[in-house]
MIDOSE-1310 file (N, C-alpha, C; in nm, 2 decimals, decimal comma, always signed):
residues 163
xxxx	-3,91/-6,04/+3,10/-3,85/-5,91/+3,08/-3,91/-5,82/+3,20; -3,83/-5,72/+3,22/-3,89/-5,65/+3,36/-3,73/-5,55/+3,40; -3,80/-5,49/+3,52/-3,69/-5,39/+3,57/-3,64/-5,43/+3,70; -3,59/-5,36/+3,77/-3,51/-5,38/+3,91/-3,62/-5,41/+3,97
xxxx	-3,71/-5,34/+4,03/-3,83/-5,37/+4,11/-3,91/-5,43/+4,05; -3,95/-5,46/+3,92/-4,06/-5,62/+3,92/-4,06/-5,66/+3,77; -4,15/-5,74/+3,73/-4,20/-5,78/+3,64/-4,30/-5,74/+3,54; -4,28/-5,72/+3,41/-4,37/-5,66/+3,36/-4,45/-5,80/+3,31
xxxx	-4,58/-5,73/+3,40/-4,75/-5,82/+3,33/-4,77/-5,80/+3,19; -4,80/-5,97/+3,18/-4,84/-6,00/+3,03/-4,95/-5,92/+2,96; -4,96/-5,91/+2,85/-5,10/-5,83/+2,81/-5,19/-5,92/+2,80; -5,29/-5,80/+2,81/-5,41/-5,92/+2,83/-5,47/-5,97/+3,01
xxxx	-5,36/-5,95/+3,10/-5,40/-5,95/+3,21/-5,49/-5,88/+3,27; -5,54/-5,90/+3,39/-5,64/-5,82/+3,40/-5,57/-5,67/+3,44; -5,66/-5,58/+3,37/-5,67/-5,49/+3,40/-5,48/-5,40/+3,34; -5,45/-5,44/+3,25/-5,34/-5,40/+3,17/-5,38/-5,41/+3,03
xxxx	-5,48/-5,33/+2,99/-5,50/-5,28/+2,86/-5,41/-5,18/+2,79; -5,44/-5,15/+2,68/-5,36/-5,01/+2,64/-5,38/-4,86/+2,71; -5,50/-4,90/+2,80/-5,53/-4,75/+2,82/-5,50/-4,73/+2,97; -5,55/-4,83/+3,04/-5,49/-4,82/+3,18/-5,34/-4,76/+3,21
xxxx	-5,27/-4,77/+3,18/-5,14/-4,69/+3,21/-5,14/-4,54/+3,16; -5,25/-4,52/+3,10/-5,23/-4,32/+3,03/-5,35/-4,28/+3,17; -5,39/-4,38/+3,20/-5,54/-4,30/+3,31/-5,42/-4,28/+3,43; -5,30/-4,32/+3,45/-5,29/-4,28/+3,60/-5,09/-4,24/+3,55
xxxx	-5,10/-4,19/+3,47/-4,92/-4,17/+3,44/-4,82/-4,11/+3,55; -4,91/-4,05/+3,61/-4,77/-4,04/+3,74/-4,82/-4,16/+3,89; -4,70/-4,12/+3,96/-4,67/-4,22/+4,05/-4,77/-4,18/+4,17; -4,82/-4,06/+4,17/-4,93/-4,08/+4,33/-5,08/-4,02/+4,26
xxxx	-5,08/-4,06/+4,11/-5,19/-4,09/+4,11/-5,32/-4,12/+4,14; -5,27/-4,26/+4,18/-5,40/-4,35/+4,22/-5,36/-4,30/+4,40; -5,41/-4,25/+4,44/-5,38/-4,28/+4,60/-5,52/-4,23/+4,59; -5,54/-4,29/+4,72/-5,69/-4,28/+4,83/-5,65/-4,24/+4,94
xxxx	-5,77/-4,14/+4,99/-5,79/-4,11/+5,12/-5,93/-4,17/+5,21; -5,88/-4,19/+5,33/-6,05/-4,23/+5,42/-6,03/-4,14/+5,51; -6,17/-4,09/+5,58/-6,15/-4,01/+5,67/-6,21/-4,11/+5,78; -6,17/-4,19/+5,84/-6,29/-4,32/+5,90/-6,24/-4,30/+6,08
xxxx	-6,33/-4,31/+6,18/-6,26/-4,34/+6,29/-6,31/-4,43/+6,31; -6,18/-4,54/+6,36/-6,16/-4,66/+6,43/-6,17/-4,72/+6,55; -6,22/-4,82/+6,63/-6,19/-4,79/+6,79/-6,09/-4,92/+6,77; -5,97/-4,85/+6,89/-5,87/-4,92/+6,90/-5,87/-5,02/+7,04
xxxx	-5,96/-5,04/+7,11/-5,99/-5,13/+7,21/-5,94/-5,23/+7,17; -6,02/-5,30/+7,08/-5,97/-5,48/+7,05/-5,81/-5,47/+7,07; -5,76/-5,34/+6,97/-5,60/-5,34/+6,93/-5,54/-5,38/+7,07; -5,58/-5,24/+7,16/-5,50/-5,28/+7,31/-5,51/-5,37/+7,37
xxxx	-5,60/-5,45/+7,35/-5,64/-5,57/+7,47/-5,53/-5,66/+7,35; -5,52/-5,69/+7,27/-5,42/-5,79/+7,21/-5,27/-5,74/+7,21; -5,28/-5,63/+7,21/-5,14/-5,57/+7,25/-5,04/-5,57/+7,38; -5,17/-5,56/+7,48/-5,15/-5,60/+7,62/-5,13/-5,78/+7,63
xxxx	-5,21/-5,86/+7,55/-5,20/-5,98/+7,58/-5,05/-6,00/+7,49; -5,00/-5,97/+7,39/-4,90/-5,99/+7,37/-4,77/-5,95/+7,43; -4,80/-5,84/+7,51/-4,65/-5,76/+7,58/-4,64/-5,82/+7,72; -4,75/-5,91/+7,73/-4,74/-5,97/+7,86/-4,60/-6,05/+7,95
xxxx	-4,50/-5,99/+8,02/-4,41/-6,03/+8,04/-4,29/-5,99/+7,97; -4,31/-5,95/+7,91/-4,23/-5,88/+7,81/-4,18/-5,71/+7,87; -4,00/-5,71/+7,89/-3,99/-5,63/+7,97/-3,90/-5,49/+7,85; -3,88/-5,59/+7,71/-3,85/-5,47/+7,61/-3,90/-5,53/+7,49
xxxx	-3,85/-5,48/+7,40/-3,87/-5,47/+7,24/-4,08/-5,54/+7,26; -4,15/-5,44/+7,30/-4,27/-5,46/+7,31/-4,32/-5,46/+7,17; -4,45/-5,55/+7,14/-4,53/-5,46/+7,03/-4,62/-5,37/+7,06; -4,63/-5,27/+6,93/-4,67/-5,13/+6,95/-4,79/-5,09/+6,80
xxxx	-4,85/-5,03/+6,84/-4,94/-5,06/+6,68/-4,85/-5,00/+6,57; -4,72/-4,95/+6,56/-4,63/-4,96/+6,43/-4,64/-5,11/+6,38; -4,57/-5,15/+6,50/-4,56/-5,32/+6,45/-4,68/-5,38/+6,36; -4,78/-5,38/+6,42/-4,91/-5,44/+6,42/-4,96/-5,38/+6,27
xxxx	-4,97/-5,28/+6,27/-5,00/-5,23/+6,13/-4,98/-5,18/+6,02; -4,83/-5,17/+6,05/-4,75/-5,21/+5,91/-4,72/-5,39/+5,94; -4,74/-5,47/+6,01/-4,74/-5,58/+5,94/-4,85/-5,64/+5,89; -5,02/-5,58/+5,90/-5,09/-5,62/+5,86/-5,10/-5,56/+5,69
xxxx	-5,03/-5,45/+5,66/-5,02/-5,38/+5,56/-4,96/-5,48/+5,46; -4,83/-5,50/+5,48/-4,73/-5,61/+5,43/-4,84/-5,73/+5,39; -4,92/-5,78/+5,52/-4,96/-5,89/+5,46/-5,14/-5,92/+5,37; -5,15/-5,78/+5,39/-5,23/-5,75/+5,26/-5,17/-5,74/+5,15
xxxx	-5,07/-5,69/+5,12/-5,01/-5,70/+4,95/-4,99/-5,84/+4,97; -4,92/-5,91/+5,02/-4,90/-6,06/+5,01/-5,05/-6,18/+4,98; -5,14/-6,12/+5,02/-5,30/-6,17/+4,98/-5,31/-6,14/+4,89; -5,30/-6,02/+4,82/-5,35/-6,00/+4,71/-5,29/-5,85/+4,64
xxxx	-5,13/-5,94/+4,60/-5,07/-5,91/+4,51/-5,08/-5,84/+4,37; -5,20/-5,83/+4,35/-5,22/-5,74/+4,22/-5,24/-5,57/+4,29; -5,24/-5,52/+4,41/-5,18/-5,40/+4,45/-5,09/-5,39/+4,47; -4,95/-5,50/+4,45/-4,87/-5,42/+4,43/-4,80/-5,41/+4,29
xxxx	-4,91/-5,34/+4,25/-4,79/-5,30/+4,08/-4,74/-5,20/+4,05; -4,74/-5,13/+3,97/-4,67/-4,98/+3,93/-4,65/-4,98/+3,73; -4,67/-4,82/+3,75/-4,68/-4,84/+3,60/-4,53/-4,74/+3,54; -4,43/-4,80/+3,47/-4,35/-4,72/+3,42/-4,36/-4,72/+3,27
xxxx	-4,35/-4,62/+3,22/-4,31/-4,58/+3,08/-4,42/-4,63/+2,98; -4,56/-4,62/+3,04/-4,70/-4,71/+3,02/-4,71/-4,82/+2,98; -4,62/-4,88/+3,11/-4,64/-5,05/+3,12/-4,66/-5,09/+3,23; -4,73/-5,20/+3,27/-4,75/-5,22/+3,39/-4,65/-5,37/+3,47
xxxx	-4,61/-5,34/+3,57/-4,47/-5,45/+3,62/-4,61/-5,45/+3,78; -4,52/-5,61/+3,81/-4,55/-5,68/+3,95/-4,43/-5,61/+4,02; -4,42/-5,61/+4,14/-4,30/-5,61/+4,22/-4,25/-5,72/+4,23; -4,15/-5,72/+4,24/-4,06/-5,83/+4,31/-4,11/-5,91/+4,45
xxxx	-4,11/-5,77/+4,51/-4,11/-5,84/+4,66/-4,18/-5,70/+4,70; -4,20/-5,71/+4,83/-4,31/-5,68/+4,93/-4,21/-5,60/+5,01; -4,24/-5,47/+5,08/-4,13/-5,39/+5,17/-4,18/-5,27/+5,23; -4,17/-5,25/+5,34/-4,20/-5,12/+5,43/-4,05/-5,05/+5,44
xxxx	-4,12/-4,94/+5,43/-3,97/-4,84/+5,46/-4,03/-4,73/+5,55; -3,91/-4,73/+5,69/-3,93/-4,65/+5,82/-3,81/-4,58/+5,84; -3,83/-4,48/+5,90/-3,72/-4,39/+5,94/-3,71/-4,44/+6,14; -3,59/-4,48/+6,12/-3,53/-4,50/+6,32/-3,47/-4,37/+6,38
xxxx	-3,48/-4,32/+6,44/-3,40/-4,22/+6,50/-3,30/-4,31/+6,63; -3,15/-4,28/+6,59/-3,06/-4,33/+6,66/-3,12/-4,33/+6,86; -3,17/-4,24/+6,85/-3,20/-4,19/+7,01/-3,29/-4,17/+6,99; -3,40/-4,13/+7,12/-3,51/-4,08/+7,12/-3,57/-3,97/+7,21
xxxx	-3,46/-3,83/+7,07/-3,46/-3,72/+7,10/-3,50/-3,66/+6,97; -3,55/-3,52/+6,98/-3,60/-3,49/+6,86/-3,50/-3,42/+6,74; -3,38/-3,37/+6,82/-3,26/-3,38/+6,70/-3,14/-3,48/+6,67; -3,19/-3,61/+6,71/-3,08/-3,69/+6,68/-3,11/-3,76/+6,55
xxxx	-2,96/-3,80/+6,52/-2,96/-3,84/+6,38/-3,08/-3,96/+6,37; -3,12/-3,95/+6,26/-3,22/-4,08/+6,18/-3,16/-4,21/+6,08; -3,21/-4,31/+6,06/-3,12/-4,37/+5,96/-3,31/-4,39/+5,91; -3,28/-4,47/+5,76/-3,40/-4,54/+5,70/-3,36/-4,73/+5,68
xxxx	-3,49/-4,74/+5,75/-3,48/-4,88/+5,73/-3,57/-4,97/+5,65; -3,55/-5,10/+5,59/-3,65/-5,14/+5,52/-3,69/-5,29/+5,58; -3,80/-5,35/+5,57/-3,86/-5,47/+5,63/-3,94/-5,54/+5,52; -3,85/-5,67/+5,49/-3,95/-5,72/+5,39/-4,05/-5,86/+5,42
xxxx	-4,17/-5,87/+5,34/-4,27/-5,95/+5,37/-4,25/-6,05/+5,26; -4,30/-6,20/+5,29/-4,33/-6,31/+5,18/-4,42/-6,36/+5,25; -4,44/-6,50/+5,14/-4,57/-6,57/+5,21/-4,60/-6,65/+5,32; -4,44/-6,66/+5,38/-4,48/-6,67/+5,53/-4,40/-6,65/+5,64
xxxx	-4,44/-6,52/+5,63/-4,43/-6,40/+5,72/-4,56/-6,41/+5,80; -4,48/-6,41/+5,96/-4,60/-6,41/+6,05/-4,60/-6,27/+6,13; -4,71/-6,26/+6,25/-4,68/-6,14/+6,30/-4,53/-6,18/+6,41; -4,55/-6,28/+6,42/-4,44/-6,30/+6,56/-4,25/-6,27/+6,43
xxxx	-4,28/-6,31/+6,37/-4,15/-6,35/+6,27/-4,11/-6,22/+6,24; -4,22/-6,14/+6,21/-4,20/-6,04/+6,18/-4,13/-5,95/+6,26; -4,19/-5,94/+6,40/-4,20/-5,82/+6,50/-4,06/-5,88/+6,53; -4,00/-6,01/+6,53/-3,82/-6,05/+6,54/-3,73/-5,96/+6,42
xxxx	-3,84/-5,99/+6,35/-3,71/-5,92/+6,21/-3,68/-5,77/+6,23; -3,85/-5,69/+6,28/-3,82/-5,57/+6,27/-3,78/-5,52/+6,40; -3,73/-5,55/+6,48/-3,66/-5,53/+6,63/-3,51/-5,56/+6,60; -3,49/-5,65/+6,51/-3,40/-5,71/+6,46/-3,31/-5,58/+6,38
xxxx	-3,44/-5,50/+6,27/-3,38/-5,42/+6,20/-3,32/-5,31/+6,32; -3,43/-5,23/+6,36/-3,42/-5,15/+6,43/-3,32/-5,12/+6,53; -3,24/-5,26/+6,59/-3,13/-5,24/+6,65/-3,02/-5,24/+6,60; -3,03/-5,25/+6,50/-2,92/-5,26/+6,40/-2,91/-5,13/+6,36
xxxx	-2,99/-5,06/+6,34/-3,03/-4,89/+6,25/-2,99/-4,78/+6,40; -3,00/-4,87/+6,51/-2,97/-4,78/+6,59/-2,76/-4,76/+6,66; -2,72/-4,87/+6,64/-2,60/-4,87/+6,63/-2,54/-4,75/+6,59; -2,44/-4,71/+6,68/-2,36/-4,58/+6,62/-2,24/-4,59/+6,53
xxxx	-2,19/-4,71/+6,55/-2,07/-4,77/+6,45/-2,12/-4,79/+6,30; -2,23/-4,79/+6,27/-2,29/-4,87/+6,18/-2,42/-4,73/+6,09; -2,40/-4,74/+5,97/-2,44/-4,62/+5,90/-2,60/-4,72/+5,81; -2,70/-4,69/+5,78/-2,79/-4,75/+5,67/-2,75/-4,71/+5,55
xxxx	-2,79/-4,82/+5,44/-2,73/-4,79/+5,33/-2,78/-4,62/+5,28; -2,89/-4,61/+5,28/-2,93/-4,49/+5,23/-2,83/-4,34/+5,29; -2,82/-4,34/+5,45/-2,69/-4,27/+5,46/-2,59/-4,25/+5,40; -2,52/-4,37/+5,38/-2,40/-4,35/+5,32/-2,40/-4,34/+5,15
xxxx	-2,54/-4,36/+5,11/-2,50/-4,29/+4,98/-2,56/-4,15/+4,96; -2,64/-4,11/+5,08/-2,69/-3,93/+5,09/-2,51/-3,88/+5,10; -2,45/-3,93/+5,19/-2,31/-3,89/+5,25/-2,20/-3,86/+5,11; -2,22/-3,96/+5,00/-2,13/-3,93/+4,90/-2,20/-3,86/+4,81
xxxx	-2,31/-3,81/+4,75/-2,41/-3,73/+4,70/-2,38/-3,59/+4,76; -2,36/-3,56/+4,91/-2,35/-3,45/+4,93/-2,19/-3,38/+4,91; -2,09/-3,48/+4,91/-1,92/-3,42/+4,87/-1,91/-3,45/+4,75; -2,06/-3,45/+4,63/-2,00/-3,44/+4,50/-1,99/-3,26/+4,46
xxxx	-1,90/-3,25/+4,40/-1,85/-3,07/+4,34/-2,03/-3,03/+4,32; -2,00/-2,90/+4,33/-2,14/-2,82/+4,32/-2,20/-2,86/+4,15; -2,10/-2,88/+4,04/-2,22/-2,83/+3,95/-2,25/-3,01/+3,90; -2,21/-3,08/+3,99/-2,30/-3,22/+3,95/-2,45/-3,20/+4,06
xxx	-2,41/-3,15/+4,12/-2,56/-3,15/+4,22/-2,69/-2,98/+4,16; -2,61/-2,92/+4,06/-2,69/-2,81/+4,03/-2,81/-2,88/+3,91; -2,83/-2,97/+3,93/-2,96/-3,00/+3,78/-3,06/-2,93/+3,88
């Protein structure tokens, strides 16, 4: 049993008692902040060894760290759960969501794109798929799904959009 986005965990699992889903009942709850500075040397020198010869679709630390993000939940899958209706579900699957701007200008249109991870997902596989998305999101013929259903949302009559 379960919903569109995942599976609802057995009881008794870890950490799906009765009470755990009343300690965090909305959805940004649990979030964490760090205030940490990083040094990004290593980053660049791997970044440089990988762009080497490479005259487009470079990697950039977007790439790099949303795919190391992705393959953290893929290690260790019990972050990614969620609690609805005070029950706790797995996800399905694994997914980053980015906004593309058709051009790269500050008023040009945007689309939203999504990039999904499994268990083997590499950085190289990845950085194909998400270049992959990204030229695709930039196409002018071609709308993202979420566009086109903002697009029929907005020419519904006014008092379906008044809640």
């Amino acid at each position: 049993m379960g919903r569109p986005a995942g599976w609802l965990v057995a009881a008794g699992a870890a950490r799906n008692d009765p009470v755990y889903p009343h300690l965090y009942p909305n959805r940004a709850d649990n979030e964490a902040y760090i205030n940490v500075d990083i040094d990004l040397r290593p980053l660049d020198a791997y970044l440089a060894k990988k762009n080497a010869g490479r005259a487009e679709d470079k990697y950039t630390y977007f790439h790099l760290i949303s795919a190391a993000i992705g393959k953290a939940f893929v290690l260790r899958p019990k972050m990614n759960r969620f609690i609805a209706y005070n029950r706790v579900y797995q996800r399905k699957y694994i997914s980053v969501a980015f906004v593309v701007k058709k051009k790269f200008e500050d008023r040009s249109e945007e689309g939203l794109a999504f990039q999904y991870f499994d268990q083997d997902s590499t950085l190289d596989g990845y950085h194909q798929d998400l270049m992959q998305t990204i030229h695709q999101c930039r196409r002018t013929d071609v709308k993202d799904p979420s566009s086109g259903m903002m697009d029929k949302l907005v020419r519904l009559p006014g008092p379906f959009c008044s809640w």
